[in-house]
N, C-alpha and C positions, 0 to 999 in steps of 0.2 A: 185389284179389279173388283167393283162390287158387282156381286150376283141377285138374280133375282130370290124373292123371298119364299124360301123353302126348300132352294135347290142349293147343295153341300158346293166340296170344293171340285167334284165331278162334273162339272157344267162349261164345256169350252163356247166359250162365245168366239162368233164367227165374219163379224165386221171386216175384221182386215184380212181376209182370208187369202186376196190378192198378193197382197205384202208377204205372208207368210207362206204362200208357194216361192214366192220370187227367192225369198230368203235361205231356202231348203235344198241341197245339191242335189241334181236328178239320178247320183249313181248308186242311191239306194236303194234294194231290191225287196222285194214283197217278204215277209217274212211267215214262215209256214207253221200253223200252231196246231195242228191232228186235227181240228174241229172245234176250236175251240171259238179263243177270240173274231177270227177270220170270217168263220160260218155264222158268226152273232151279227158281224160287224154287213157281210152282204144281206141275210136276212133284212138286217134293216132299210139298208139302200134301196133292197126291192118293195117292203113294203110304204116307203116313199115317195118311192117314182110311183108306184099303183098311188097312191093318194094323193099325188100332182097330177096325176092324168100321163106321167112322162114315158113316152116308147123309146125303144133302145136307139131307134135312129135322132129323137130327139134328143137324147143325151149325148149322141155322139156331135151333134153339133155343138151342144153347150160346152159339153171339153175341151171343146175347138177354141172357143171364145176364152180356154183358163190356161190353155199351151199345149193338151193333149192330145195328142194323134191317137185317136182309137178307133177300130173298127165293130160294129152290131156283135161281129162275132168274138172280139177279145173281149168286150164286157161282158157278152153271157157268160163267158170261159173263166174269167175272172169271180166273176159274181158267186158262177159255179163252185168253182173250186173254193171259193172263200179266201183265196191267196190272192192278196193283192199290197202296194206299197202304200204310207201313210197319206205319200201325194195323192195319187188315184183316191185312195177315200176323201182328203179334203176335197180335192177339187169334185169329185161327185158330191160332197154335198155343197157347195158353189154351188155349184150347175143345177140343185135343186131348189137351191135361193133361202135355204137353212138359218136360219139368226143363231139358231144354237144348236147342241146336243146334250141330252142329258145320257151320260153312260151306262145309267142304270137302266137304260130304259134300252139297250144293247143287249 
């Protein structure tokens, strides 16, 4: 896969991102890290959604549109607690229309 110029091999592009929910079982569960990764990884979800303009009810539509049933108040709980699955993070950034991530920037 080439990447753009200057960003390592940390850089998931996010194209098929449809494909690679469909592809991924849903009976994997959030995985709990003290603060670590989790709290990095909502940190940034939120400060995305603030820089798309996105409210939590609009997010909960967009998950709508990627398979997720989620309620205002399980994404804040989520977000909150920093625990959440790989799905939930991909498909939030779906839902925020993301081409890419760069991890260092997590």
């Amino acid at each position: 896969m080439e990447q753009p110029e200057g960003v390592g091999n940390s850089c998931v592009r996010l194209r098929d991102l449809g494909a690679m929910l469909d592809a991924v079982p849903s009976c994997h569960g959030p995985i709990q890290d003290g603060g670590g990764m989790g709290h990095r990884a909502a940190t940034f979800l939120r400060a995305e959604m603030k820089k798309a303009d996105v409210t939590y009810a609009d997010r909960v539509k967009r998950l709508k549109k990627h398979g997720l049933k989620e309620t205002e108040a399980g994404i804040t709980m989520e977000l909150k607690r920093g625990s959440f699955s790989a799905i939930f993070f991909l498909a939030c950034v779906a839902a925020l229309e993301l081409e890419q991530v760069v991890l260092e920037e997590i």
